[in-house]
TORKOL-4160 file (C-alpha; in steps of 0.2 Angstrom, whole numbers, padded with zeros to 4 digits, m for minus):
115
<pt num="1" X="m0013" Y="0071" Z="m0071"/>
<pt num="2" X="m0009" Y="0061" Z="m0054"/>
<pt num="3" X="m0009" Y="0046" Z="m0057"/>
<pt num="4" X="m0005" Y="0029" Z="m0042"/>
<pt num="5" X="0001" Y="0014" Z="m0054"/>
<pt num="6" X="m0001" Y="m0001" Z="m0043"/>
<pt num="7" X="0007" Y="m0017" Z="m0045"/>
<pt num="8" X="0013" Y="m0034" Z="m0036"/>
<pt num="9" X="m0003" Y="m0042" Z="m0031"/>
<pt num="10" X="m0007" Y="m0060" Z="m0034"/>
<pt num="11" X="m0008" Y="m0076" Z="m0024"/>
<pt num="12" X="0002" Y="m0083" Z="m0008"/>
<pt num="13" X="0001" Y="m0097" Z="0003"/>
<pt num="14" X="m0001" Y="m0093" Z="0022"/>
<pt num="15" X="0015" Y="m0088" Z="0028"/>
<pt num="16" X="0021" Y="m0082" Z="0010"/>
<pt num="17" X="0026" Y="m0064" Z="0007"/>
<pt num="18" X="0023" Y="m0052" Z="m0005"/>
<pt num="19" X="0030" Y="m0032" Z="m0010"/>
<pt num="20" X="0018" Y="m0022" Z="m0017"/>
<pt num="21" X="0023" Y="m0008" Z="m0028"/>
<pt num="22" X="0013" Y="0010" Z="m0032"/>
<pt num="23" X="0021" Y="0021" Z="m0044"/>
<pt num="24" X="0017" Y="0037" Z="m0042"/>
<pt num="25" X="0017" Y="0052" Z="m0057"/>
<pt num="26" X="0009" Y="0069" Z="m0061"/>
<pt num="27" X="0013" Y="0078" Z="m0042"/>
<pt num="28" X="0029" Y="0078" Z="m0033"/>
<pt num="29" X="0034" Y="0064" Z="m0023"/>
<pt num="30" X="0043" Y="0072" Z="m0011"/>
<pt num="31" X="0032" Y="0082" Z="m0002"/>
<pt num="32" X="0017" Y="0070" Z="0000"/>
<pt num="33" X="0014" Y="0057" Z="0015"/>
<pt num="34" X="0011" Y="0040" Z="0006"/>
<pt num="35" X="m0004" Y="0028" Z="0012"/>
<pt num="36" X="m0008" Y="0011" Z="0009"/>
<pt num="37" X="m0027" Y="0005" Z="0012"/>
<pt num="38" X="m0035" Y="m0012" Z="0009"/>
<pt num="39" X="m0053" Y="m0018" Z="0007"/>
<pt num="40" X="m0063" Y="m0033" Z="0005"/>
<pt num="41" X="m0081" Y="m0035" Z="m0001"/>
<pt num="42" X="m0092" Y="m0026" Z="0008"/>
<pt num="43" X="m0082" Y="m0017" Z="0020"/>
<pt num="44" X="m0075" Y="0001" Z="0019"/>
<pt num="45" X="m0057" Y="0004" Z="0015"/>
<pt num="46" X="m0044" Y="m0001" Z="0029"/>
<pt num="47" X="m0030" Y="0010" Z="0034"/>
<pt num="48" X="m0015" Y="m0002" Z="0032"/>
<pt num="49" X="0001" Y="0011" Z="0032"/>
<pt num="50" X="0010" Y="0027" Z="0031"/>
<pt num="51" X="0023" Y="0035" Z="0028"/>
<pt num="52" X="0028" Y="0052" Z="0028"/>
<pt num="53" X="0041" Y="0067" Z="0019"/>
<pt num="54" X="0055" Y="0061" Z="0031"/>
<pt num="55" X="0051" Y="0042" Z="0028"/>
<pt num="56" X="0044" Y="0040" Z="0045"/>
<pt num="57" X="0031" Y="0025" Z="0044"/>
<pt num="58" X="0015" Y="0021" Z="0054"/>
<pt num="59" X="0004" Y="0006" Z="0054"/>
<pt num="60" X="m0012" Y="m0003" Z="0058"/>
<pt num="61" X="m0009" Y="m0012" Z="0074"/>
<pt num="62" X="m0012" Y="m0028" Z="0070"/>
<pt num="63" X="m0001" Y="m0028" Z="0055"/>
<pt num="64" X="0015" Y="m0023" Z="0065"/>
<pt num="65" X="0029" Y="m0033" Z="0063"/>
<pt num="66" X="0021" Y="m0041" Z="0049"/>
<pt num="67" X="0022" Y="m0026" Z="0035"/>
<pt num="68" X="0036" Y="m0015" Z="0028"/>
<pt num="69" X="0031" Y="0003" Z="0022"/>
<pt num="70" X="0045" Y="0011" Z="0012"/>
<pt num="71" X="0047" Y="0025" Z="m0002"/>
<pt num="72" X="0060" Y="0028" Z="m0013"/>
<pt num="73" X="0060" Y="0047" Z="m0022"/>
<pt num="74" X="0071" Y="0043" Z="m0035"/>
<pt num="75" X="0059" Y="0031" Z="m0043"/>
<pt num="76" X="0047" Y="0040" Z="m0038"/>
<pt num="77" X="0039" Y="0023" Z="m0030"/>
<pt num="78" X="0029" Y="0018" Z="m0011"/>
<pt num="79" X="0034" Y="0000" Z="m0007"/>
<pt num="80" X="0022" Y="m0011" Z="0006"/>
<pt num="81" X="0033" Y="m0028" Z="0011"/>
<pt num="82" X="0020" Y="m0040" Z="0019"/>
<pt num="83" X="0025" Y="m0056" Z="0026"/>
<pt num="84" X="0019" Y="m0070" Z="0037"/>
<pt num="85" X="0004" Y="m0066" Z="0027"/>
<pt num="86" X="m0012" Y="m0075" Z="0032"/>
<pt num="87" X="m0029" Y="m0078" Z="0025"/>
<pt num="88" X="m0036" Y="m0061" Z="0036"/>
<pt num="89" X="m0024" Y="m0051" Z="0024"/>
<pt num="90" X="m0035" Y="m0056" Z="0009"/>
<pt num="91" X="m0040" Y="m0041" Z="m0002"/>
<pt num="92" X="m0038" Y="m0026" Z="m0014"/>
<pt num="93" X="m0024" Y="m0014" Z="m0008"/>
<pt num="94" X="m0024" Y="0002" Z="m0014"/>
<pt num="95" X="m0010" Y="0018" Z="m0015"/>
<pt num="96" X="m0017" Y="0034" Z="m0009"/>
<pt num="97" X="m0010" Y="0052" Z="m0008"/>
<pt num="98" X="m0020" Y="0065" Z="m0005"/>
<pt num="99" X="m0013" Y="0083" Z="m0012"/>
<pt num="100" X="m0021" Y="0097" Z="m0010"/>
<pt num="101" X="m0036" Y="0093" Z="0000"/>
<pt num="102" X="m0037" Y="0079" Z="m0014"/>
<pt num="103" X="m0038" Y="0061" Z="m0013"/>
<pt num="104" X="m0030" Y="0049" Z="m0026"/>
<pt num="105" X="m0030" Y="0033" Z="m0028"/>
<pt num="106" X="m0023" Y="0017" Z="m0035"/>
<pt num="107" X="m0032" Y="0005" Z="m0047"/>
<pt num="108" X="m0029" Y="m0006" Z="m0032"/>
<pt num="109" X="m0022" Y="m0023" Z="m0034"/>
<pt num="110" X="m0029" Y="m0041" Z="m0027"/>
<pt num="111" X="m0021" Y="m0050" Z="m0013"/>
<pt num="112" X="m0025" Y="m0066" Z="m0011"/>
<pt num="113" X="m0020" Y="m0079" Z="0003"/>
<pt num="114" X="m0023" Y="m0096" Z="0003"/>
<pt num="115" X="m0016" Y="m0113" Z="0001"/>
């Protein structure tokens, strides 16, 4: 089974920084783009990140500069850096691949900014 183990959320101060981790089992890593979304209550998900095969990465404009897409195939592992973190980048983020016409997704894991 696919499965999207998410992990590294918690609380930060404004300005703090965080690396989220997704473990990712049950497909092969290699030959999927990577995404990472975000969502707070009562709003759909939010694209946040991509990256693809060839580790190229793409993001959400108002979040370049700030975040850090990254994968690394031998642990099998999607990495999301985010500093200068401010209290706009509150919310769930979640892992997503989608293989096969599929979506997956994370468990998500809260991200909370505040002082």
């Amino acid at each position: 089974d696919v499965q999207l183990q998410v992990s590294g959320g918690g609380l930060v101060q404004p300005g703090g920084s965080l690396r989220l981790s997704c473990a990712a089992s049950g497909f092969v890593f290699g030959v999927y783009d990577m995404y990472w979304f975000r969502q707070t209550p009562g709003k759909g998900p939010e694209w946040v990140s991509s990256i693809n095969v060839g580790g190229v990465a793409n993001y959400a404009n108002a979040l370049k500069g700030r975040f850090s897409i990254s994968r690394d195939g031998a642990q099998k592992t999607v990495y999301l850096d985010m500093n200068g973190l401010n209290a706009e980048d509150t919310a769930t983020y979640y892992c997503n691949a989608r293989i096969l016409s599929r979506q997956y997704w994370g468990q998500g894991t809260q991200v909370t900014v505040s002082s």
